[in-house]
N, C-alpha and C positions, 0 to 999 in steps of 0.2 A: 489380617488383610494388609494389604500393599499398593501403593500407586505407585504407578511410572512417573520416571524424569522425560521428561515430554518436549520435545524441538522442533522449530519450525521446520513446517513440513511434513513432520512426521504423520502417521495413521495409527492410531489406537484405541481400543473399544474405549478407554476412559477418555478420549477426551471430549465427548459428549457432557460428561458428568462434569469436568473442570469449564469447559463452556457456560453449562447454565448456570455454574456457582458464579463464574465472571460478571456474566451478563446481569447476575444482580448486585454484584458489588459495584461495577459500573451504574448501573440505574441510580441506586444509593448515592452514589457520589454526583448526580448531576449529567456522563458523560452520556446522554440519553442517546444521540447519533450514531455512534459507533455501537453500542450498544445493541441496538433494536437494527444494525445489519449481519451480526453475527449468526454463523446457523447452527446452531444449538445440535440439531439431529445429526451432523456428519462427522465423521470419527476423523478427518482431515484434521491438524491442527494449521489451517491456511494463515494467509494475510493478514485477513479481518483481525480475526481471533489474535494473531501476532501483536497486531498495533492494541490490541486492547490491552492484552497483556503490557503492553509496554509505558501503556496510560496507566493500568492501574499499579503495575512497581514503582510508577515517578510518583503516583500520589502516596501510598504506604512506606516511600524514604527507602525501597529497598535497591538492589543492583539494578538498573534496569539495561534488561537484555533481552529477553522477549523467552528464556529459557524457562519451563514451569520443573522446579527442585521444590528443596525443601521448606527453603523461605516462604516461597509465594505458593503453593500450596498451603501452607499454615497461614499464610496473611486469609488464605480462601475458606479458610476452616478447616481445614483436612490436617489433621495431626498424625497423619497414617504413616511407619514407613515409607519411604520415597525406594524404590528399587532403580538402578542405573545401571540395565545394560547397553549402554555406549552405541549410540542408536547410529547409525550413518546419517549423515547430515548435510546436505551442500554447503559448502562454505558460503561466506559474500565472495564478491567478486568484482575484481577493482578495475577498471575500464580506461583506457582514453588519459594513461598517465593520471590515476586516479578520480578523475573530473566525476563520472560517473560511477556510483557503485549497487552492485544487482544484491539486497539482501539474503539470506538463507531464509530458504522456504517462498522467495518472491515466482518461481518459476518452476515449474512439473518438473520432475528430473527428467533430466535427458532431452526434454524441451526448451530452451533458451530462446529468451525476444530475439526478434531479427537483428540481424546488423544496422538495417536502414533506419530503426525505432531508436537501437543505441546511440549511434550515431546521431539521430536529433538530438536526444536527449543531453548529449556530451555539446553540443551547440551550444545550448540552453545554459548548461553548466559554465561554460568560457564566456559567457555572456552577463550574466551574472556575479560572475568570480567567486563561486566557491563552488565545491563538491554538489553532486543533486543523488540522493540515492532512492532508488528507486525499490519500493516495496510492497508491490504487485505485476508481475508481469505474464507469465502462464497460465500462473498460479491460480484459475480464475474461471466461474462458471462457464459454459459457452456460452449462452443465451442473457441478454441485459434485461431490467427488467421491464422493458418494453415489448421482450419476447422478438427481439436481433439479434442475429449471432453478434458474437463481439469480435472485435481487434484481439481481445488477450490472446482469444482460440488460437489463432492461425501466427501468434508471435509479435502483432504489429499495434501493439498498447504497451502503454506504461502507466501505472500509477505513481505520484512521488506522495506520500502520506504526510502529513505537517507535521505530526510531533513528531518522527523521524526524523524530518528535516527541518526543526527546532523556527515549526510554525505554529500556527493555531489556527480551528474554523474559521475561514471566511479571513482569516489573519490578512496583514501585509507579506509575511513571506511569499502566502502563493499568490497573489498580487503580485508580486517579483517575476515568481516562474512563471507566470499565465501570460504576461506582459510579453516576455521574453519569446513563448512557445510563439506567441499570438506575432510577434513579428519577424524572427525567423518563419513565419509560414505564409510572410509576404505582408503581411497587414502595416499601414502607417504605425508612425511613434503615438499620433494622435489615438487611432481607432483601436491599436494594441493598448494602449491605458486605459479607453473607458471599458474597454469591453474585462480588461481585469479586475476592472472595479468594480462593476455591475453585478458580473458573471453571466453565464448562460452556457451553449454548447453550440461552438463555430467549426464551420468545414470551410477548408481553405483547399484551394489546388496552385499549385505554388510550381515550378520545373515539371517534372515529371513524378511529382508527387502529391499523393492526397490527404490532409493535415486534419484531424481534429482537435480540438482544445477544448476541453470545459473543464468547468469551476463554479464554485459558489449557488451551485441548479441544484434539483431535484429529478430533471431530464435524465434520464436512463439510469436513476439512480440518486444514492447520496452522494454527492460531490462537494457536500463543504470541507471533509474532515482531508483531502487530496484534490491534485490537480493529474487530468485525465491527457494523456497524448496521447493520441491514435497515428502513426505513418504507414503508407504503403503505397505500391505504387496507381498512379494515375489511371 
């Protein structure tokens, strides 16, 4: 028998099977959050699954790239052949004089976030002064799990994931970005810090446009492990 080399984004019957091995490596390790959002049942290799994979290579010392080869299959138990046929793959995608970058597998092919979401989010990024990459955007059920459709559906979400963007739960990085989100979408310097500190899920309407930001909630979801931007218009 044989396992795929497996890339974000991609669709294969195994990676059902590589999922639930994750999801218990992750448990084991502590990474309970990420962990207990991944869905195990869907042959997608999404998001979720991306950042986990990318938590559990920074913890096994291996490359981390969010790629499932040989290494990290064998970190997962699987000693199987690894087969490689050279899957098509979105690239990332570097935005706004780099500011912003859309990772591989963040977005349905062929579906890309709006402009008007990118464009926040390259805000955010000059704002802060360094790169924001974003790794979830399409990419992403319709319906929240409040049973809303979502911002991802229609292009006007972004997730930026913290170990991606060399944060942690609840960390001060997205404290950084939430601050940032929270007053490009009009909020005081005062009301834009507590509210990054706190967390929760704020709608803002700011121009002719309508701003969501959460962080640090359980509202529509887990929001420690990223910080949520929602744009579109008013």
């Amino acid at each position: 028998m044989a396992v795929p080399f497996l890339s974000p984004g991609q669709t294969n019957a195994a990676v059902p099977r590589m999922k639930k091995l994750l999801v218990h490596e992750l448990l084991a390790l502590g990474l309970h959050a990420i962990a207990q959002n991944i869905a195990i049942k869907t042959h997608t290799y999404g998001p979720t699954a991306v950042e986990g994979v990318r938590k559990f290579q920074h913890a096994k010392h291996l490359h981390v790239d969010g790629f499932v080869g040989k290494d990290t299959w064998g970190a997962l138990g699987v000693h199987e052949p690894v087969t490689n046929p050279t899957p098509v793959v979105p690239p990332e995608e570097g935005h706004d004089g780099g500011q912003v970058v859309v990772l591989a597998g963040a977005n349905k092919p062929g579906q890309p976030i709006t402009a008007m979401t990118r464009n926040f989010v390259a805000k955010m990024a000059h704002h802060i002064g360094k790169p924001i990459k974003i790794t979830t955007g399409t990419n992403h059920d319709k319906f929240t799990k409040d049973g809303n459709i979502s911002d991802h559906f229609s292009g006007h979400a972004a997730d930026i994931g913290m170990f991606t963007n060399a944060g942690t739960n609840d960390g001060p990085v997205g404290d950084k970005i939430m601050k940032a989100a929270c007053l490009l979408a009009g909020d005081s310097k005062q009301g834009a810090s507590n509210k990054a500190h706190t967390g929760g899920l704020f709608n803002f309407t700011h121009g002719n446009q309508r701003i969501q930001c959460i962080w640090k909630t359980d509202q529509g979801g887990n929001h420690h492990d990223h910080v949520h931007v929602g744009v579109r218009p008013a």
